[in-house]
C-alpha positions as CSV (number, residue, x, y, z in Angstrom):
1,X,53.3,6.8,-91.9
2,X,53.3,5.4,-88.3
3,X,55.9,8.8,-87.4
4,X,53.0,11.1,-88.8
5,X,50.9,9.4,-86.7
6,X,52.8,10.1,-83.6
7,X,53.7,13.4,-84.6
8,X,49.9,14.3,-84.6
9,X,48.9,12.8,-81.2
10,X,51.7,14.5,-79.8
11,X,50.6,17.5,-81.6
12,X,46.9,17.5,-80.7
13,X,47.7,16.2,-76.6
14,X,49.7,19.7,-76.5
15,X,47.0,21.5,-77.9
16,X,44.4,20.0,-75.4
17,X,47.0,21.0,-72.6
18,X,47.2,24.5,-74.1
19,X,43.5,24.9,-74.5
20,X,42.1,23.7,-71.0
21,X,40.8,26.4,-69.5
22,X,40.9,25.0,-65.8
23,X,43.9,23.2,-64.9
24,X,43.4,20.6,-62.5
25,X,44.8,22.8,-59.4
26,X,41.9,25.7,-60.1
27,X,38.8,23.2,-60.8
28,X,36.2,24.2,-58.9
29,X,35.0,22.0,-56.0
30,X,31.4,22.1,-54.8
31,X,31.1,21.9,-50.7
32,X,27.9,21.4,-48.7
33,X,28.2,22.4,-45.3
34,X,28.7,19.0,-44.2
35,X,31.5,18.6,-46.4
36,X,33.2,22.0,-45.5
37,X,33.0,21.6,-41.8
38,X,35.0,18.2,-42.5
39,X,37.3,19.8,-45.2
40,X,38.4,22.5,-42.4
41,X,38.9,19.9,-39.9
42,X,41.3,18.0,-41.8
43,X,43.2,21.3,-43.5
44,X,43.1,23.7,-41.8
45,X,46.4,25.0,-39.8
46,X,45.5,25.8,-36.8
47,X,44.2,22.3,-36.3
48,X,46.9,21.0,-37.3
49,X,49.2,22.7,-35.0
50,X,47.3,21.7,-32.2
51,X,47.1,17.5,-33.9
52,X,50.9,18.6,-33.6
53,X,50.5,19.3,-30.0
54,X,48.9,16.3,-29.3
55,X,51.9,14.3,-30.2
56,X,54.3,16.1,-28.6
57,X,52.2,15.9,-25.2
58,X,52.3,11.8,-26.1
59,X,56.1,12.0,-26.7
60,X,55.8,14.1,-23.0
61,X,54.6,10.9,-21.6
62,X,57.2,8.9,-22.9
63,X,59.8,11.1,-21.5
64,X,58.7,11.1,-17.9
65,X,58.0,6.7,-18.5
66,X,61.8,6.9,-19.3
67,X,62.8,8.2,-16.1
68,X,61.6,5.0,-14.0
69,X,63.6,2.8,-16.8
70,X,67.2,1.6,-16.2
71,X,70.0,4.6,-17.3
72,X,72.9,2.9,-18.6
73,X,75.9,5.2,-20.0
74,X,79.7,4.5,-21.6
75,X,82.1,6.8,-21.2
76,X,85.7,6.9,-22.2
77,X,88.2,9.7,-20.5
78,X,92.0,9.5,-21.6
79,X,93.7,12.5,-19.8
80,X,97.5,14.2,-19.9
81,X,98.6,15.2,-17.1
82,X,101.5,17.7,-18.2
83,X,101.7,19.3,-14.8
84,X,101.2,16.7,-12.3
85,X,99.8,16.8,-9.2
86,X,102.0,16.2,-5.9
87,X,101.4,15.6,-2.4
88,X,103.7,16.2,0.7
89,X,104.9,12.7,2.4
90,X,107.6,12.6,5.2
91,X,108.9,9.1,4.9
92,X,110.3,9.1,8.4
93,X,107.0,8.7,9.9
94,X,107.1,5.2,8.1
95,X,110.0,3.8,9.9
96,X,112.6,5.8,10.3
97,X,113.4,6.9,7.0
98,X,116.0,7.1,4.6
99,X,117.8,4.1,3.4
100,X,118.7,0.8,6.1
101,X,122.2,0.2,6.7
102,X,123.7,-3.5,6.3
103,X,124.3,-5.3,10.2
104,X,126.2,-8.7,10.5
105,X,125.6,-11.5,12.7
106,X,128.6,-13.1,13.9
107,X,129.2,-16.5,14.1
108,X,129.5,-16.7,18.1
109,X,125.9,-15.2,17.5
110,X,124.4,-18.2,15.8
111,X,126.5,-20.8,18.3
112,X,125.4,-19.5,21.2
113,X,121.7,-20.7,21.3
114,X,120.8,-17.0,22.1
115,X,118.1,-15.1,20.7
116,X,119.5,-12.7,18.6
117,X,117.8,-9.4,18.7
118,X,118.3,-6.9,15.7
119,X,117.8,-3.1,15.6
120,X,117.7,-1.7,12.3
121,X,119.7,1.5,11.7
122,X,118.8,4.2,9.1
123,X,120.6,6.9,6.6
124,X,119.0,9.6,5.4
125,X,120.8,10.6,2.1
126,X,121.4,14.2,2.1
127,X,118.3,16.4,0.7
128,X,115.8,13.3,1.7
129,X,115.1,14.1,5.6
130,X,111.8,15.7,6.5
131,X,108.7,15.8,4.7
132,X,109.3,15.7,0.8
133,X,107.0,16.4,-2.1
134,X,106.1,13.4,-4.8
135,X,103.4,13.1,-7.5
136,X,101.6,9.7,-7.8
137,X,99.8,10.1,-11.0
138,X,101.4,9.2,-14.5
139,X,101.9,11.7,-17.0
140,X,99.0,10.1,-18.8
141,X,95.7,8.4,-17.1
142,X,92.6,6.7,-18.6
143,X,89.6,5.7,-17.8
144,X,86.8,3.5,-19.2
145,X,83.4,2.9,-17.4
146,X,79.9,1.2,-17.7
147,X,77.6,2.9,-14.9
148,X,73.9,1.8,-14.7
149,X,71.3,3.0,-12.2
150,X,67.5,2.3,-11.7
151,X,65.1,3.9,-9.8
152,X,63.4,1.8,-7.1
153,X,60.9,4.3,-5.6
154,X,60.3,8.0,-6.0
155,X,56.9,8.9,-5.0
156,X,56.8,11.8,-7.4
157,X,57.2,9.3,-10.2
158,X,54.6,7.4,-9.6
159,X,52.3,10.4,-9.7
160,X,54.4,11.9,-12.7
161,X,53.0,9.2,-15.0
162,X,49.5,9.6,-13.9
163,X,49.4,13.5,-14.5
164,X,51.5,13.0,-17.9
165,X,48.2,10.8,-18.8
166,X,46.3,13.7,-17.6
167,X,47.9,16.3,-19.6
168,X,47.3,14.1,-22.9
169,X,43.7,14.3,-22.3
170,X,43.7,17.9,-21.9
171,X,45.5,18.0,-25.7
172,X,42.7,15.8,-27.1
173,X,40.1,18.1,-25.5
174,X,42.2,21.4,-26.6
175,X,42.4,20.1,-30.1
176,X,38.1,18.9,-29.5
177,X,37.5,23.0,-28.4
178,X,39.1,24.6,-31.7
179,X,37.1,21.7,-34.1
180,X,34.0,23.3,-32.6
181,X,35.5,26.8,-32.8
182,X,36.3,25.6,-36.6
183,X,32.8,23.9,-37.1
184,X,31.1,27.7,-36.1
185,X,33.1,29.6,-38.2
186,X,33.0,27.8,-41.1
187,X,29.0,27.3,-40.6
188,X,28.5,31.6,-40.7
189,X,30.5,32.1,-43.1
190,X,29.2,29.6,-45.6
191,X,25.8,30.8,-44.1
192,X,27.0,34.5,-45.2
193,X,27.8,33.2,-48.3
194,X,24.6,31.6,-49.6
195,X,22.9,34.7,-48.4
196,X,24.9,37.0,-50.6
197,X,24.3,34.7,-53.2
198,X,20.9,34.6,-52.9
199,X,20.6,38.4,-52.4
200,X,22.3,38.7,-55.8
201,X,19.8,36.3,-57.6
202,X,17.2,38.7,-56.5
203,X,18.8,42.0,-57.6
204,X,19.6,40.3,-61.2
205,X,16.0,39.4,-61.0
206,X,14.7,42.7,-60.7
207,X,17.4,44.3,-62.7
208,X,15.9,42.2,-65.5
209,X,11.9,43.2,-64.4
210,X,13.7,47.0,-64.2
211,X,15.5,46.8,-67.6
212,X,11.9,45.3,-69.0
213,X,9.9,48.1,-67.8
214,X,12.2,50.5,-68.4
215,X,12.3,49.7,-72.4
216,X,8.7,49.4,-72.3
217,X,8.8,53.3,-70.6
218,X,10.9,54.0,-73.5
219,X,8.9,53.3,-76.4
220,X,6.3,54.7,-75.1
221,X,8.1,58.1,-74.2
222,X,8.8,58.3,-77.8
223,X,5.6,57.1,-79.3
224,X,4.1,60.4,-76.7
225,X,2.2,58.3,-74.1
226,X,4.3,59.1,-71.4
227,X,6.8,62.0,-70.3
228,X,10.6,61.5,-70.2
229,X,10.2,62.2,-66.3
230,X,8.8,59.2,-66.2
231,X,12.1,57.0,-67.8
232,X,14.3,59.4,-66.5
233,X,13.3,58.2,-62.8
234,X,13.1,54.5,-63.8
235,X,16.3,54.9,-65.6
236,X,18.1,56.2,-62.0
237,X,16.3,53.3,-60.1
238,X,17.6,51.0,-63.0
239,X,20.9,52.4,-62.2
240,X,21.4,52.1,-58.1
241,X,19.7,48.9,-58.8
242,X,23.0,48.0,-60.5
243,X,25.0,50.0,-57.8
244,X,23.2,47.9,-55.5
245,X,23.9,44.6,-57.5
246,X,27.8,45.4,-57.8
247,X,28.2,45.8,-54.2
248,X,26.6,42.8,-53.4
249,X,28.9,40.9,-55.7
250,X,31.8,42.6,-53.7
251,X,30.6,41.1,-50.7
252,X,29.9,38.2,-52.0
253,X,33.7,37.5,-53.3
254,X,34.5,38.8,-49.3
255,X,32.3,36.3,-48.5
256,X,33.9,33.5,-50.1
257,X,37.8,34.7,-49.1
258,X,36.5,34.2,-45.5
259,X,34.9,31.1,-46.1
260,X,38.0,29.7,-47.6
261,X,40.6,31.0,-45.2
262,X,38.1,29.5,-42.0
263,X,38.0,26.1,-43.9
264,X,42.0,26.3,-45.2
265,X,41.0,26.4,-48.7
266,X,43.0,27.8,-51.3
267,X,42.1,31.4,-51.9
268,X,42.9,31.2,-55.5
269,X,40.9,28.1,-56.3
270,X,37.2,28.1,-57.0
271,X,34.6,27.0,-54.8
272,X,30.9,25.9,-55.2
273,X,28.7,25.4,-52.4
274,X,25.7,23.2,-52.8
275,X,23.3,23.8,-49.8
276,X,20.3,25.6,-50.6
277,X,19.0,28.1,-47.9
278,X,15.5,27.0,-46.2
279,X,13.8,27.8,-43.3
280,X,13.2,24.2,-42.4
281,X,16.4,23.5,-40.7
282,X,15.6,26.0,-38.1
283,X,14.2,25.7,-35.0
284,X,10.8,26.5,-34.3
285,X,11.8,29.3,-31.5
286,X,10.8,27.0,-28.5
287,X,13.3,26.3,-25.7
288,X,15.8,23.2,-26.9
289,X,16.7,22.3,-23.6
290,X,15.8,21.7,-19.8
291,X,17.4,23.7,-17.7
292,X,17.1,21.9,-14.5
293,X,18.8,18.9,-16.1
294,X,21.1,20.0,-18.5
295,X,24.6,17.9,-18.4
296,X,27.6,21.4,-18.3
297,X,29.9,18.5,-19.2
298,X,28.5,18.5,-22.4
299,X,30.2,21.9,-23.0
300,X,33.8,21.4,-23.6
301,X,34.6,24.1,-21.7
302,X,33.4,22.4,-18.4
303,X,35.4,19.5,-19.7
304,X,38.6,21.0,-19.9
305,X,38.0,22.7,-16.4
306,X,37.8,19.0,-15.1
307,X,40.9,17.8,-16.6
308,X,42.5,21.2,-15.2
309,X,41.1,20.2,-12.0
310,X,42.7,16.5,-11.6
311,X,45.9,18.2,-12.9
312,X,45.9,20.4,-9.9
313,X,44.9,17.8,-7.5
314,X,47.8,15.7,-9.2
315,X,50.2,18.4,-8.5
316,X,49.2,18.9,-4.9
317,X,49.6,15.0,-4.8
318,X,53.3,15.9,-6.1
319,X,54.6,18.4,-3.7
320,X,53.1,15.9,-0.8
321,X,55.6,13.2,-2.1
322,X,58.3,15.3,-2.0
323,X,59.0,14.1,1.8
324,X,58.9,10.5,0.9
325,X,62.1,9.1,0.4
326,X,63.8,8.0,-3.2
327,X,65.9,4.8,-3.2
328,X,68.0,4.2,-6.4
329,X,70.3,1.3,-7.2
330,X,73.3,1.9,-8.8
331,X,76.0,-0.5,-10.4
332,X,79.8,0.5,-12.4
333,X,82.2,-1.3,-13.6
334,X,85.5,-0.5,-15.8
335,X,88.9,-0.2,-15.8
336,X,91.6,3.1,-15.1
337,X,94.9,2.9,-17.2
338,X,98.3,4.8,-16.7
339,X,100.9,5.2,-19.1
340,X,104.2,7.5,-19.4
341,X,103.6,8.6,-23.2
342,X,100.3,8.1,-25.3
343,X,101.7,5.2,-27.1
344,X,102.7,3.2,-23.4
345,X,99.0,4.2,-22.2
346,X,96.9,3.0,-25.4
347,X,98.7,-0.1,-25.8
348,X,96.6,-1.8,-23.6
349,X,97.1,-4.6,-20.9
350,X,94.9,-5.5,-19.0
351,X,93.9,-8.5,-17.5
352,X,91.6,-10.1,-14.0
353,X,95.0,-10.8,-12.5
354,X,95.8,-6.7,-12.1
355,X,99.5,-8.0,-11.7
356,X,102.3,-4.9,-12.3
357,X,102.4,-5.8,-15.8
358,X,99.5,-4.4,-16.7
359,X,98.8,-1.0,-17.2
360,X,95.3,-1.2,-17.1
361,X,93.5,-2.3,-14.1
362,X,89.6,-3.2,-13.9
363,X,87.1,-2.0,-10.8
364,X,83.5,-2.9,-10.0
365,X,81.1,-1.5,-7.5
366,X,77.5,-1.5,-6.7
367,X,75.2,0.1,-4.1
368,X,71.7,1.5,-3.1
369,X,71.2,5.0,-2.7
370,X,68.6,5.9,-0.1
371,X,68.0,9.7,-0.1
372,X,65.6,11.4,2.8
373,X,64.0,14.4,3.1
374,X,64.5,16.2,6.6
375,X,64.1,19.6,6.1
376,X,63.8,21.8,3.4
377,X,63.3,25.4,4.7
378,X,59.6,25.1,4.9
379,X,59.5,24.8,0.7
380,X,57.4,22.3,0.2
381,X,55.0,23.4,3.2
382,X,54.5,27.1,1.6
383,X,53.7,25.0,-2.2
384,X,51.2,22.7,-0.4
385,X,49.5,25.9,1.0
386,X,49.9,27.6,-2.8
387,X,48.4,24.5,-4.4
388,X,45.2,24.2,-2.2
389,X,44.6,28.3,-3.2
390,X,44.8,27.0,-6.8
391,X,42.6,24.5,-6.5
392,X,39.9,26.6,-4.8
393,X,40.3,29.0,-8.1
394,X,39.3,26.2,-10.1
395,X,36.1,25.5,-8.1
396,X,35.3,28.7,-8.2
397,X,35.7,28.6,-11.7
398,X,33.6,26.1,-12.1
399,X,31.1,28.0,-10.2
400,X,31.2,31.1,-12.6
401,X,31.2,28.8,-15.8
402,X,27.9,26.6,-14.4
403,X,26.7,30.6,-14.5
404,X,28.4,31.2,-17.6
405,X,26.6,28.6,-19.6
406,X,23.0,28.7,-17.7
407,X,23.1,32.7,-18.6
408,X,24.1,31.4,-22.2
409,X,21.5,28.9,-22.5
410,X,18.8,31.2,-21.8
411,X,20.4,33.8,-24.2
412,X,20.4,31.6,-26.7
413,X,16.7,30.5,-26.7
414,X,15.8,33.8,-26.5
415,X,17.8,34.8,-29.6
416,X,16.4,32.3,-31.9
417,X,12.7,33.1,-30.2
418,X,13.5,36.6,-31.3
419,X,15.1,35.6,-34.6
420,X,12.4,32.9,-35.7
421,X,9.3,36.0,-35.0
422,X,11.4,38.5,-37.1
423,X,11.9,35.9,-39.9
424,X,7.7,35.2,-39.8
425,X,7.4,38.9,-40.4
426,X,9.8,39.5,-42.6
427,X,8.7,36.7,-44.6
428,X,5.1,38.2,-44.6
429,X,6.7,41.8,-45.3
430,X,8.0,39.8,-48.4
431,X,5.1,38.6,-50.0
432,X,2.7,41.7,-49.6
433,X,5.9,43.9,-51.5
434,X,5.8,41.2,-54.1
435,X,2.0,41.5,-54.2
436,X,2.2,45.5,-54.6
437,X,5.0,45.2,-56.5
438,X,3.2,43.0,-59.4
439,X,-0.3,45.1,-59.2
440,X,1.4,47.9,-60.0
441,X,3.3,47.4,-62.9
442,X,0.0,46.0,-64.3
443,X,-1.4,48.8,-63.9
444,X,1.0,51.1,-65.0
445,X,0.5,48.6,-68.3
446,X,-2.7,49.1,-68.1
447,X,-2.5,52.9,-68.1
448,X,-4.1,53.4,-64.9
449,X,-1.4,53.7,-62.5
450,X,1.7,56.3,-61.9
451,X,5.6,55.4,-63.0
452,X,6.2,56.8,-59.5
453,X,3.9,54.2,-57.5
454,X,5.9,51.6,-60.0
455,X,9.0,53.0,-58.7
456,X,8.0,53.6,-55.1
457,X,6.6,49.5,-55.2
458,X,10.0,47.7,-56.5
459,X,12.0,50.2,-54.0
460,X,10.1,48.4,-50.9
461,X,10.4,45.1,-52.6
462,X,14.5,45.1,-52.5
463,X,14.0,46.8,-49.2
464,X,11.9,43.7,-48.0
465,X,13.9,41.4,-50.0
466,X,17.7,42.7,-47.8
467,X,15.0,42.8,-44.8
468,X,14.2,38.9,-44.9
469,X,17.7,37.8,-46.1
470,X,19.0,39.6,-43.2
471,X,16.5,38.0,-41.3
472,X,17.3,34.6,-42.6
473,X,21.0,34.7,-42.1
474,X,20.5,36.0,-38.3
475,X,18.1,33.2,-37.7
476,X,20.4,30.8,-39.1
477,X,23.3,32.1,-36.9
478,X,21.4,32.5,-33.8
479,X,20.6,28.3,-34.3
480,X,24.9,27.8,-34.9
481,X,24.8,30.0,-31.4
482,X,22.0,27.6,-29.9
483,X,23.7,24.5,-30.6
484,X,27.4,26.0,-29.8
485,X,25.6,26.7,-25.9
486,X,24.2,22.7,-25.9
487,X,27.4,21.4,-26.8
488,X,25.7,19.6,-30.0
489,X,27.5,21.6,-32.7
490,X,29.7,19.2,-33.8
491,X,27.0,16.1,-33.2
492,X,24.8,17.1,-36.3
């Protein structure tokens, strides 16, 4: 019984996992805009890559830290020297050369009380006299050393570090410019979306007022009250009504693919977006900001410039250090071995002692190494005049982006002026169609007005309908544009 029982829960779990329409990968996932500015943020790629680029810039800082840190290094050399090197040497320059020849002192010699002065005499073997070639290295040499060196000043260091800090900053505000670049596109398109979807709850709405009238037109056509003319026409507005309606569902699936690939979303899973559109978000078309005192560091733009300014100032700082000296302390210590075969010259004796027994011999040294600047060909003079033209391109680049911004400002508030009338009027546009549009389908009810007017009516409503949406959406976009020029996009 209790095997039944487990054959039928096993049995009825694999039929749920058969049966379930939306496996948990393709559930859909409802976003307000909120929400999908943060989702993007946090997925998307190109974000990423440049989080990516952050760290790298961070590991940068730790490279050029690691230069003013001690450098220690081991090394181990073990050479064979199968043709050895030789050197001329003429012995006779040492003494005489060749080999000294016995004297004897006499015995009258030593009795006499005399000094007794001896002159050494020489004989060069045959083949020996004159200058003669001889090696001094062992067939086989090694080596093993412990070198260490620290850096005790170096002007360029010092001003290294602070423009690695620099460039950091100028990562963080890189990766800060595409959020906001990120934050704008995902705000149109999700704005582009909820107008499409709103456009296509119209259309079905007057599809089904359309499909209504035109079945009403129909029965009466065959009970004789009205011509076929009359359903005919309403039959071909019914029809690029639902022209209309499928191409709006086109865009709208457009829509969505772009909303997903600007917030990293997966193109094949569903999305739901739960912001409603409104007109009370938008601004009410009256100048958002003071020109006089408006603070251009609040664009990010102008921020980056700053941080690219100090980096050039950092680097003229650079080249000017060049003529400082750089003092370095160095310290090795090891030993060099010699051998006549492998075997002799890895078994190893060595000692403090370095007595002829050994065949290893230690060595220690340490210094300072003080290296000055004199002259350089004019290098660093031609740089120095390089980097002051470079930083005169960046304040005049500030100069053209304080124009940039003021011309954008102004652009801006203008736009949304422009965008916010439009809206009022279209808006007013919208209600007197859907005024005329209901008066005339009662009358054509009532049997005192023309299929024609009917037609002519619900043909300017879904004219003034795309009119407002479009108005809308541009509205909407021109206040993303607005607060993208104050630098409060991302602040919301």
């Amino acid at each position: 019984m209790k095997k039944r029982l487990s054959v039928s829960w096993l049995l009825l779990a694999w039929l749920l996992t058969v049966l379930d329409p939306l496996p948990s990968w393709a559930q859909e996932q409802a976003f307000s805009l909120s929400q999908a500015i943060q989702f993007a943020l946090q997925n998307r790629p190109s974000l990423k890559t440049l989080r990516n680029q952050e760290q790298i810039d961070k590991a940068k800082v730790g490279e050029v830290r690691a230069i003013g840190l001690p450098q220690v290094n081991a090394g181990v050399d073990i050479s064979n020297n199968f043709i050895q090197q030789k050197a001329i040497v003429d012995f006779s320059a040492f003494g005489g050369g060749g080999q000294l020849n016995n004297f004897t002192i006499t015995q009258q010699e030593l009795s006499s009380g005399q000094d007794i002065v001896l002159t050494p005499t020489y004989t060069v073997p045959e083949g020996m006299s004159g200058p003669q070639a001889i090696t001094f290295v062992q067939p086989w040499t090694g080596a093993a050393a412990l070198s260490a060196s620290q850096l005790l000043f170096d002007g360029s260091y010092l001003i290294g570090l602070r423009a690695a800090s620099t460039y950091t900053q100028l990562s963080k505000k890189s990766t800060q410019q595409g959020e906001i670049e990120t934050a704008e596109q995902v705000s149109k398109a999700y704005y582009s979306v909820l107008v499409a979807a709103e456009q296509i709850k119209l259309l079905d709405q007057n599809l089904t007022r359309l499909d209504t009238l035109l079945r009403q037109t129909s029965i009466m056509n065959r009970n004789g009250f009205v011509e076929k003319l009359d359903v005919d026409r309403l039959r071909v507005s019914y029809n690029n009504l639902k022209i209309d309606r499928d191409r709006a569902q086109r865009l709208l699936t457009l829509g969505e693919q772009l909303l997903k690939f600007q917030m990293g979303y997966p193109q094949a899973q569903p999305i739901l977006l739960t912001d409603q559109l409104n007109e009370s978000s938008l601004a009410t078309g009256k100048p958002k900001v003071n020109y006089g005192t408006f603070a251009y560091a609040n664009r990010i733009e102008y921020s980056i410039l700053e941080t690219q300014r100090d980096l050039a100032l950092l680097q003229q700082r650079n080249i000017k250090s060049g003529y400082l000296p750089r003092l370095l302390l160095n310290a090795n210590y090891g030993y060099n071995g010699v051998g006549k075969s492998a075997s002799s010259l890895l078994d190893v004796r060595a000692g403090a002692n370095n007595t002829t027994t050994r065949n290893w011999f230690d060595f220690g040294v340490v210094g300072l190494s003080l290296q000055v600047p004199i002259f350089d060909g004019l290098r660093k003079s031609y740089q120095v005049q390089q980097s002051r033209i470079q930083l005169e391109n960046v304040k005049l680049g500030f100069e053209q982006l304080q124009q940039a911004i003021d011309l954008e400002l102004r652009q801006s508030d203008v736009t949304v002026e422009n965008t916010m009338s439009v809206l009022r009027a279209q808006r007013q546009n919208l209600e007197l169609a859907e005024e005329i549009a209901r008066v005339s389908r009662i009358k054509y009810q009532e049997g005192v007005g023309s299929n024609l007017e009917v037609i002519t009516a619900e043909t300017d409503l879904r004219a003034a309908q795309t009119s407002y949406y479009s108005a809308l959406y541009d509205a909407l976009i021109a206040q993303i544009d607005a607060d993208r020029a104050t630098g409060a996009l991302l602040l919301k």
